[in-house]
Phi, psi and omega in degrees: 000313166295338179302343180264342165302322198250021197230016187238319183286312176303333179254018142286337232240355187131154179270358195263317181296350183291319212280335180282334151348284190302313179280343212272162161296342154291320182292124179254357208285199159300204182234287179305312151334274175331309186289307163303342155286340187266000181288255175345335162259344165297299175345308179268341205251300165286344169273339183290305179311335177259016181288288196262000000 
């Protein structure tokens, strides 16, 4: 649970610091899995940006 605390904290933290994430030796998660969560928080992220 903390590893999804800080890989929620790392993609806060930037889109360059998200891709090193991915790649870093601590994510033990799926790949794929990661990747459609993190598609799906850009998402939102980009509508909240054409929002305001």
């Amino acid at each position: 649970m903390s590893g999804q605390l800080a890989a929620q904290r790392r993609a806060t933290g930037g889109g360059r610091r998200e891709e090193e994430s991915e790649t870093s030796p601590g994510n033990q998660e799926p790949s794929d899995r990661c990747k459609g969560f993190r598609e799906r928080r850009h998402e939102r992220q980009s509508r909240q940006k054409t929002l305001s």
